[in-house]
C-alpha angles and dihedrals in degrees: 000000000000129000127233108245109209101210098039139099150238104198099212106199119194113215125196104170107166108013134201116274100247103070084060085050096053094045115027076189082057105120086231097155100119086203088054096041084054102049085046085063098045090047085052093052104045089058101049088049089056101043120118097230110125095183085066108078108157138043125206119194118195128187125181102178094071091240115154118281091205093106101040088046093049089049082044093048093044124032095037088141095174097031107236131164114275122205128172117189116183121192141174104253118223125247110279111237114252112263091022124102139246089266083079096083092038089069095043080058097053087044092053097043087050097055096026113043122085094211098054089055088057091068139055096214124054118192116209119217129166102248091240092059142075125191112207090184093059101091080067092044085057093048097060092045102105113210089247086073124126107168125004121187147118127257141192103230117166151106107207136157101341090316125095129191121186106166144123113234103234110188086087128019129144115218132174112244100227086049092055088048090059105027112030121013120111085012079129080087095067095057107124128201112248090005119053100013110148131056088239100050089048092052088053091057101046098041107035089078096045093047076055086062112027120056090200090070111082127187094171129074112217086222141010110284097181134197129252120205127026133308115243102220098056102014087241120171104230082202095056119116096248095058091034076059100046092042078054094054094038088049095047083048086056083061108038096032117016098178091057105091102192 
């Protein structure tokens, strides 16, 4: 019989490791190499198995191509510095609708790990993170996350100069559990084609009126907590000097002008 631990985590990584063609097709910038998808997880995870955070006791690993486990269960099995509990979970993802993005699986994926994992279910608290990349400023993210949370992420959120931005940043985000039963889970079903495409876009909607009312939803970090590894959609390097640039500037605007969520 477990107890439920009220500041402690459940770290929920979404895995894609060989995905469909047609996101290549759609994208010839798309980071489509299976072998270099997979190196990118076990990258991640090794990481995370090795990451001084003692409030983060277990880790969930969900896939959702098919693609053999073997790599990611012997890192699992060998280099679990902290001992924590290890879990892999592996489905058949749905057909995407026509018009909607790939988001879309990602948050079949989240739907499934939250009903169906026994770790998540051992803490009150999940933490979100896309499978390729790895955070080393979370354990102060987490430290900063009260127990009254129920939703914890950055946004883009600005109209400036002739460009507008209105979206949740989805590669980490740290949710309670009971919260995402209620509020968000199966919200995949209200993506509409040419308008509410993506994941991030969807998360902004639902969740932009309830931050209005409920100080416990934040879509704003109180610092950069920036990625490490490479975004799938454009192949981009999150330690390039260009983003390393624009984390600077966003960091310097949570500073100056903390309403402004560049």
């Amino acid at each position: 019989m477990f107890h439920l631990q009220d500041k402690s985590f459940t770290l929920l990584m979404t895995a894609c490791i060989r995905p469909g063609i047609t996101s290549a097709l759609n994208n010839p910038r798309f980071r489509a190499d299976t072998n270099q998808r997979l190196k990118d997880y076990e990258t991640a995870l090794r990481f995370w198995l090795n990451y001084n955070a003692p409030q983060i006791l277990n880790i969930v690993l969900i896939e959702n191509s098919g693609y053999p486990l073997d790599s990611l269960k012997a890192i699992s099995d060998n280099e679990n510095v902290y001992k924590r509990n290890i879990e892999f979970l592996q489905i058949v993802p749905e057909l995407i609708p026509p018009g909607i993005h790939y988001g879309y699986s990602e948050l079949e994926m989240i739907d499934i790990a939250v009903e169906q994992s026994r770790l998540i279910n051992q803490t009150k608290f999940f933490i979100k993170v896309t499978g390729r990349l790895y955070f080393p400023k979370l354990y102060s993210l987490l430290r900063h996350t009260k127990d009254s949370t129920l939703f914890l992420s950055d946004s883009r959120d600005y109209a400036f100069a002739g460009k507008k931005k209105r979206y949740t940043i989805t590669t980490l985000l740290i949710v309670n559990k009971e919260f995402y039963k209620r509020k968000l889970k199966n919200s995949r079903f209200e993506m509409l084609p040419n308008e509410c495409t993506h994941f991030e876009t969807l998360y902004y909607r639902i969740l932009k009126p309830l931050e209005l009312r409920d100080k416990r939803i934040i879509l704003r970090f109180p610092f950069n907590v920036n990625p490490v590894g490479y975004g799938a959609h454009w192949n981009v390097n999150y330690n390039s000097f260009t983003k390393k640039l624009e984390s600077s500037l966003r960091g310097l605007f949570r500073i100056i002008l903390p309403a402004c969520r560049i």
